[in-house]
Structure formats: C-alpha cells, structure tokens
N, C-alpha and C positions, 0 to 999 in steps of 0.2 A: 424160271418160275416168275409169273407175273407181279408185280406188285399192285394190282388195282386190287379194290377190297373185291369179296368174292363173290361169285356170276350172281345178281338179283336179280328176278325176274318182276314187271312190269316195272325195269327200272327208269327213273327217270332223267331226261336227255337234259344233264346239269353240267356238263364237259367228258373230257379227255380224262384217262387214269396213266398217269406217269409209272415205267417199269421197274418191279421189283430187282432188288437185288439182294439176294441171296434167303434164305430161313433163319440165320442165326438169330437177328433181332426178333422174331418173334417171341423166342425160346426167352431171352434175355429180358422182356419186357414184364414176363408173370409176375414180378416178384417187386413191381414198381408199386402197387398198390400197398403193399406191406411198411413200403418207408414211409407212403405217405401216412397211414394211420400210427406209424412209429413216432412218428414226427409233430405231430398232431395233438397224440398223449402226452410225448415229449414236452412240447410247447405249453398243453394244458396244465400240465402236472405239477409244475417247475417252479409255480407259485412266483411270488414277484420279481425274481431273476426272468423269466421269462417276458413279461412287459417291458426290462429292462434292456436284453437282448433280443426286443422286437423290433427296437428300433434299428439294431442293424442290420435284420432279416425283409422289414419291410421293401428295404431298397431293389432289390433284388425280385424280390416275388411278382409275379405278375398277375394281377387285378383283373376276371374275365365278368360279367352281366350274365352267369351263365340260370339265374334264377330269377323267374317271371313268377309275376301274382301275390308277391312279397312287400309290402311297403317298406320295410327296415329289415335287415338280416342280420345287421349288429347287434341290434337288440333281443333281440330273440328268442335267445337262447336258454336261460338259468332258470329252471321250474318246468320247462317245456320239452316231453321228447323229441328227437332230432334222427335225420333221416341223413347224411352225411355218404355220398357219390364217390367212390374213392378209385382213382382211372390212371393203368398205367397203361403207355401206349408203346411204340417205337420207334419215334423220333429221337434222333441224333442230333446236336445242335451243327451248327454249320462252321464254327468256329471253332472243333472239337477235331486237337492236334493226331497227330497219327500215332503217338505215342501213347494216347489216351485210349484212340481205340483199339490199340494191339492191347492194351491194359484189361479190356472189356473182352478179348478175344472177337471183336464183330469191326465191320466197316463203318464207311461213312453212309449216311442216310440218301437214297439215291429216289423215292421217291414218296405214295402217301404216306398220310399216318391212319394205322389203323390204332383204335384204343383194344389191345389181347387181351385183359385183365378188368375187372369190372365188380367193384365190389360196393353195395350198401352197408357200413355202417351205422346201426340202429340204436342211440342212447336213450336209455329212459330217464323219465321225466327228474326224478333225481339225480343221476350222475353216477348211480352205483353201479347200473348194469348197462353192458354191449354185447349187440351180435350182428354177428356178420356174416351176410349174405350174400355166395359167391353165384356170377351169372356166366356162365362159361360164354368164350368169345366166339366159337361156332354156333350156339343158340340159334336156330333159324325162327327168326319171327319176324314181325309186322314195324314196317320202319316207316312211319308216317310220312307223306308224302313221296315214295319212292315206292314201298312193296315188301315183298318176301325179300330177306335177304342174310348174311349172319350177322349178328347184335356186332362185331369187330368195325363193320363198317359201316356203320350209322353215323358216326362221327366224321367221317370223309366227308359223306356226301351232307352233312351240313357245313361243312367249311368252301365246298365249288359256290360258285356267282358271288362272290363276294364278302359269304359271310366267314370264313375265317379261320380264330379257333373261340369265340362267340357262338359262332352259330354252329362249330361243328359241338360244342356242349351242350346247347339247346337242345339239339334235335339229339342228341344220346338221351339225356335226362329226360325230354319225351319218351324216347321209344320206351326206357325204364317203366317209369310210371304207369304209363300204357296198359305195359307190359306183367307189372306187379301188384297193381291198384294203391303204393308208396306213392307219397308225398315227398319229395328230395328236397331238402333243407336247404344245404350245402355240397358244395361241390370243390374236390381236390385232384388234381390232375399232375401227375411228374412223370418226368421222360427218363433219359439215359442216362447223364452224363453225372446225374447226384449218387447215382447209387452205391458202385463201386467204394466213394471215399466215405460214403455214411457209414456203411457196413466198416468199413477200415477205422472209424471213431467207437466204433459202439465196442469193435473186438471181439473175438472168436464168440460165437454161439451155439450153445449146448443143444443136441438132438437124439432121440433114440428110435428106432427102428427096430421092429419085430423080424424081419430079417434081414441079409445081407442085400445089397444092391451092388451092381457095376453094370453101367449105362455109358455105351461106348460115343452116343449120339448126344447127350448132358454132359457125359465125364463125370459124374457121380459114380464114385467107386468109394463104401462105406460097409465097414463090419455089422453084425446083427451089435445091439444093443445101444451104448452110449458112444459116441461123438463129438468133439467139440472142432465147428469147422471152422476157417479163416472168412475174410471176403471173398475168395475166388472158388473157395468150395460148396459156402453159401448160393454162391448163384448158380453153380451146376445140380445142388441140391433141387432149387425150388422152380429149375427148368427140365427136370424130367420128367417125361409122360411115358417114357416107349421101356416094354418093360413091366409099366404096370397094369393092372387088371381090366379099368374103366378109362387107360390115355389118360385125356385133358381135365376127366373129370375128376381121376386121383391127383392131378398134377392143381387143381385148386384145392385139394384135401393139402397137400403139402407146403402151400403159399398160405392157408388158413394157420397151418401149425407153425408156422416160419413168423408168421407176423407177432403172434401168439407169445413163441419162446423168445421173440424181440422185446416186446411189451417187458416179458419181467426182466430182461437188463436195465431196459431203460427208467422201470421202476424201483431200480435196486438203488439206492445209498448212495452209492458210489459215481451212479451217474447225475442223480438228479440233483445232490450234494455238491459235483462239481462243476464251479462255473466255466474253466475253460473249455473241460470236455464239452458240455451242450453247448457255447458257441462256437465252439469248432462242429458240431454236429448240426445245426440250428444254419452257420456259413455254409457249409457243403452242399448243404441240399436248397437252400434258399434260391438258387438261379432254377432250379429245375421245376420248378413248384407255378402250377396256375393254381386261383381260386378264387370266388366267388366275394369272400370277406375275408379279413384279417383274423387268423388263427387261433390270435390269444383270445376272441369271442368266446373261446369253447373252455375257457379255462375252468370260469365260475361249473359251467355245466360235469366238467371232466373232471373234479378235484377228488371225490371218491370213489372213481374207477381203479377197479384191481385186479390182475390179469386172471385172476381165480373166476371173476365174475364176466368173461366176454366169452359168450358162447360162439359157435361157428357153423353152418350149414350151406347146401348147395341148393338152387332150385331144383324143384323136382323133374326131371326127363322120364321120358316114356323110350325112349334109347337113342343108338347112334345110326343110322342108316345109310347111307348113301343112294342121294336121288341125282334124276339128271334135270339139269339147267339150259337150256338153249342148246342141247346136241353135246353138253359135258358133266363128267363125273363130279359128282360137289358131295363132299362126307362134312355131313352135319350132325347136329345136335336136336335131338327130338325134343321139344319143352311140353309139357302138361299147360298148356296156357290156360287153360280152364279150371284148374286145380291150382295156378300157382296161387292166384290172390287167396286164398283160404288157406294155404302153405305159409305163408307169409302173414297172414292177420295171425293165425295160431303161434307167431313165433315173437312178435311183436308186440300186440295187445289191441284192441279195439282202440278204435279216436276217443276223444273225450266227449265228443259232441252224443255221438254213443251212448256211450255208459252213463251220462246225464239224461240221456231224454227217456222220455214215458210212452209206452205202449196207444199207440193208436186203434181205436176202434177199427174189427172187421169191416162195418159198412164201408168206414172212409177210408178203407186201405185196395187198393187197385195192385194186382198181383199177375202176370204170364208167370205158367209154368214150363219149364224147358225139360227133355228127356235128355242127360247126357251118363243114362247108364246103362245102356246096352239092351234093356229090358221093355221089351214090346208093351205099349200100353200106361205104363208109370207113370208119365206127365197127365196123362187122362183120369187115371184115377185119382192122383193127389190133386186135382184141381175141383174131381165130384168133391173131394172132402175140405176144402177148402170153400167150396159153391155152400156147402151143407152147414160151416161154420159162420159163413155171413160175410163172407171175402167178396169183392167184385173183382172176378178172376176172368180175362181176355183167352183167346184160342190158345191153348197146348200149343207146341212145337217142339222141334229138336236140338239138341246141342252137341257139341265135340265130344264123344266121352270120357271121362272125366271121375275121377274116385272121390274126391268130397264132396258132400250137398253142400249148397251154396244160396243162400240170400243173396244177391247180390241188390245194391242201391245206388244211387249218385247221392253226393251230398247235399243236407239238406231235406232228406225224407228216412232219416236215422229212425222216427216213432213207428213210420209206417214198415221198413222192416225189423224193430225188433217184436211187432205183434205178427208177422211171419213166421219166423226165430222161433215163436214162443210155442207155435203148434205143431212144429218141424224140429223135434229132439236131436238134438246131435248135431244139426246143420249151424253151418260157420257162416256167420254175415261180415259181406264180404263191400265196402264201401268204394266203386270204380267209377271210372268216366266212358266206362263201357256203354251202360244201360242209362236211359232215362227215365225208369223207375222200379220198379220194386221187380226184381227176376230170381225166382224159386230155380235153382238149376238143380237137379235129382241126379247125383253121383252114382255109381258100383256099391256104394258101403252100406245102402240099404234103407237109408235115413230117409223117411219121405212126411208127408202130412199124417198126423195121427185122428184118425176117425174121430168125427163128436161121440157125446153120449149118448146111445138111445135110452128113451121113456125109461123107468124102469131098471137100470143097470148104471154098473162104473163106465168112467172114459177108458177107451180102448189105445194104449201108445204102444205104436211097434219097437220091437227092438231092433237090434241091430242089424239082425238078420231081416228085418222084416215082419216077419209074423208077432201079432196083435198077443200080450198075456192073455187074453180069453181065449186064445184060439181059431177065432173067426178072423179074415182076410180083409189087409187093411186096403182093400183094394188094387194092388198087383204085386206079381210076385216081384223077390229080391234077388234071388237066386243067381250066381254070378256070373254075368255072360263068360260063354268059352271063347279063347282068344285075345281075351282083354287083354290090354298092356299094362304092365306094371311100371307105376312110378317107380323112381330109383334115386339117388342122391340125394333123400329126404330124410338120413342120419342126421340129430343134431350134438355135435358134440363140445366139450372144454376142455383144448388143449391150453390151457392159462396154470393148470394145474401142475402140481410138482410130478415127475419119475411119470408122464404119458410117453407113450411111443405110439408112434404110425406104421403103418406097411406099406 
C-alpha cells in the first residue's frame, strides 16, 4: 500500500511521494485530535497552576506561523469567539525507541504525513459553550493550488518545495476555511508518540455502547453497556470503523464521544486539583504538540467551559462513493460543499459584523441568483421577485445541488445580504471567500424569494414547501426533485452529558 496521500487529480508537480508503510498508523492517528482539545481544556482550566506549569511545557512545544491575517493571536482571545484547528496526523517521531512502538502496536514512520483527523473546535464568545466539528480525512474537495483530492492530504502537499510543517498547516487551514466559510483562529497539531502516555496519566475512561462490538481489525471487543477502558483499549475504541454502519464516519462519532468522556476527567477535582498529575500530563504530550500560540492564551477564554456544554457534529456528506482517478479506485467521501457553509453558520452563529449591521436598501443591493435545487426554473423566478422588490439582480444561473438556501457574501457587504435574508424566509447567510458579492443559492427546502405585495392585498411568504398562504404561486414550484441526495452526518449531539451511549 502506498503511502503518497491519495491519487488527486490535476495534481500539482511539487515532488516525489515517499512509500507507505503499512495502515496501522492511520487507524492510530484518529484519536490525536482528542488529546489535543483534552489538553488544551486541560491547560485552560487549571487556572494559575497552569501558567505555572507552562513554563515547563513551553520548552518542548513547537511554535508553527500556521495563521495569516492576524496581527496578534495572543491577544485575541477573551470576549471573542474562537475557531481552534485541532489536527491529528501520523507521524512517528524518528527518535521513537522500538519499545515505544511495540507499546503503540504500530511501526516506525517510513514515509508522508497525512493529517486523518481534523477537527474545528468552536468557542463562544464567552467561554461557556464548544462545538466540535468533525471533517472526515477522505473528504474529497478542492485543495488550493493542487485540485480535487482527500482533505488527509492537503497538508503533505503544502509541506513539498520547502515549506515544511508551516506550510503544510497553511494550506490545510486554507483548504478548511475554503472549504467551511470558518475563520481558524488557532491551530493545534499532535502526532504519536504523546498519546499512549496521556491516556496512561488521565487513567481508565468510562464508555457506554448501545450494543456489543468485537472488531477483529481495531481489537475493540466491548460488552453492550458500560466500560471502563485502559490506554490500550482506548485506542482500539476510537480506531474502529469496520463494523460500523457509516466506517469513518461513525469512527468520528466515536473520537467526538472519546474527547467528550476525556473532557469530564479532566474536569473532575481530581485532576485539575492535582498538580503532579497535570504536569505529568501537560510533560507527556508537550513534545508532541505544534501550535500557532502558546495555550495558556485560551485560558481567560476557557475558564467556563463544561463538558455538558460542548456539542459535537459531522459535516454534512451526500455519501460515500467510490470514483476513478487516473485509471484507479479511490472510495471517498461525498461533501455537500454547498450546504456545508449554512451547516456550519447554523451551528456556530452569525459574525458579529452581522448581527451589528443594518439592512441595505434594495436599490443598492446587487444580488445573482443560483439554482442549486433541482427545480427547473427557481432561480428565474426568485430573481422576477426580487427584480419586482427593487434588487438589482444580474443573470440567473446554476449551482451544485444543495439542501439549504443560502445568502452567501464576502466580507464586508454583511448590510447588503441581510436585506437578501430579510425577503428569503428561512434562508441561512452564509459569510465566504467564495463569491464576490451578494449570491442568493435556492436549496431543495423550498426557501426562495417571497412575492411583493400587490395593490390591494397582504405580502405573500411561501412556506416551506413552497406555496404562497394565499394560495397563488410564488413563482416556481418546490416540489422535491426525484433522486436528490440526502445529506447525512448532520446530527448534532452532547456527548459531555452524564449515562450517553453510542452505537
């Protein structure tokens, strides 16, 4: 099996892919993201033990530029929500004894690093709530300067000609943002070699399962109900996919609930109370850890977070397929790329720029409508109604389809769409670096421009389905195209809470 990331088409000629060796590490890497938000809370939480035991963590940690357009990133933080990148990959260190990785059941590191694991971390503007946002590492999307390829190997191909593991952060944390219409804050990055001994400081972690598992290719073999695993059962936990229902996509439900049931040890008494424990946990993982800025940033921000309050989701897919790539089978991940930014603004909350600004005048507001709901004609018609309410509205066109209407804007013309928003019920405005101005996208769910008033009568707003409360046709139907795909992995749930089980 190779180890170059995998086949991307119009890929770009930035070198050689050094050979894979073997799958273990993949499996072993899911579960990297987990410590680092464990670690993270940890360090936030800890209040001024933590500042105190930073200083023997700094030494260790390695310092990446992986965030552009930022004038200060230390400061940043306290009052302001925060978008936090949290990337396990699987790299092995090179100095990582044979005993270490007979410990880990895997090899030594023989060639790239893909990042398999990919999580935003979402804090609000106070401190009290998180969620977390899994992007599965098969994802096939758009990796800037390179092409179609899986989100795992974006990060390769910005570390070839020189730039590193700099530039392989960069161009991840682009393809994200891109890819989410997120702003990334912050950026946390751990490999191998911490996990093993973190998990073995924090000590056995409680799990419950709706039914039994034994997964011969994880080694997860677990009764229905409650469980309390060690570290080596932990990672066969949060490295199975085969088995379950959706793969890799239940195997991030499981690294959500993993991080989750980690959270409330480490916010229990016991650990945050003792100071050996969190520097013996704070040391273990301190060599493994890249990141943007120094952690205890996040403390002011993190100080009333509580694992009741971190919610957990997946982006939404349209499914798993398997296409060909240059004459080979490549099983990927379908994304809703057109739905995901309004997936993600619904789970997050609008900017502040947003929510502060004031509604622009139709005259002054310039608007394309895009069709991306299967339905013959809907961008034509929501654009008469739009022409009819005083928009200056450019040609119709088409879009991917796609289940939520969508405002989409760049920043910066926040006024001009939420007087879009305002005559498009239901529709999610969605703030990207996609479009250069104001883009009405018309989803599957029916949402479109609601008719003016005529002379004489009330304003006509369709519903959901579509059709007008009076009756009369808000100008095309809604009716659900046959075939449509249905998103999937757009459950949001809170596994922080006491006595949850998974499946």
């Amino acid at each position: 099996m190779s180890d170059a990331p995998d086949e991307t088409t119009r890929r770009a000629r930035r070198g050689s892919v050094p050979p894979r060796h073997g799958r273990q590490k993949r499996r072993l890497s899911a579960v990297f993201p987990a410590i680092a938000g464990v670690v993270t809370m940890a360090v936030a939480l800890s209040g001024a033990y933590a500042f105190y035991t930073y200083d023997q963590l700094a030494g260790s940690v390695t310092i990446v530029n992986a965030i552009t357009g930022k004038k200060d990133t230390k400061n940043d933080v306290d009052g302001e929500a925060q978008n936090i990148l949290l990337v396990g990959d699987d790299h092995r260190p090179d100095n990582a004894t044979p005993e270490q990785m007979a410990e880990l059941s895997t090899t030594s590191d023989g060639g790239a690093t893909n990042t398999d694991t990919m999580i935003v971390l979402h804090i609000n503007a106070d401190g009290s709530q998180a969620t977390m946002i899994s992007f599965p590492r098969d994802s096939y999307v758009d990796i800037p300067g390179v092409g179609k390829g899986k989100l795992n190997s974006a990060f390769y191909y910005g570390t070839l000609n020189g730039g590193g593991d700099t530039g392989g952060a960069k161009l991840l944390i682009k393809t994200i943002q891109d890819l989410s219409g997120l702003q990334i804050d912050h950026y946390v990055r751990v490999s191998l070699l911490g996990f093993y001994q973190v998990v073995k400081e924090l000590g056995p972690v409680d799990v419950c399962l709706n039914n039994a598992v034994n997964d011969p290719y994880s080694g997860v073999n677990l009764p229905k109900g409650k469980s309390s695993l060690d570290a080596k059962q932990a990672l066969s936990f949060v490295r199975q996919r085969h088995g379950l229902p959706n793969g890799d996509l239940d195997r991030n439900v499981r690294q959500q609930y993993f991080l989750s049931q980690e959270a409330r040890k480490v916010l229990s008494a016991g650990t945050l109370l003792n100071p050996v424990k969190l520097g013996n946990i704070l040391k273990a993982v301190g060599g493994s850890i890249q990141t943007d800025t120094d952690l205890v940033s996040l403390a002011a921000q993190m100080r009333d977070l509580r694992p009741g309050n971190i919610q957990s989701a997946t982006i939404p897919t349209l499914g798993t397929p398997t296409i060909t790539v240059n004459g080979s089978a490549l099983s990927i991940v379908q994304v809703d790329e057109v739905g995901l930014p309004a997936f993600v603004q619904g789970l997050v909350g609008q900017p502040e720029a947003y929510t502060k600004a004031t509604s622009a005048s139709p005259a002054s507001t310039t608007v394309t409508v895009l069709n991306g709901s299967g339905v013959t004609g809907a961008a034509a018609a929501a654009s008469q109604n739009l022409t009819a309410r005083g928009f200056q509205v450019g040609t119709p066109g088409s879009s991917e389809t796609t289940k939520a209407t969508q405002v989409q804007y760049p920043a910066g013309m926040e006024a001009q769409a939420k007087a879009v928003a305002a005559v498009t019920p239901g529709a999610v405005a969605v703030r990207t670096s996609d479009v250069t101005g104001v883009t009405l996208v018309l989803g599957s769910d029916g949402k479109t421009v609601s008719a003016p008033a005529q002379p004489g009568s009330s304003a006509s707003t369709p519903a959901a389905g579509g059709s007008s409360s009076g009756g009369s046709s808000s100008g095309g139907s809604s009716a659900k195209p046959s075939g449509e795909p249905s998103p999937k992995s757009t459950d949001v749930h809170n596994y922080g809470k006491a006595n949850v089980c998974i499946n």
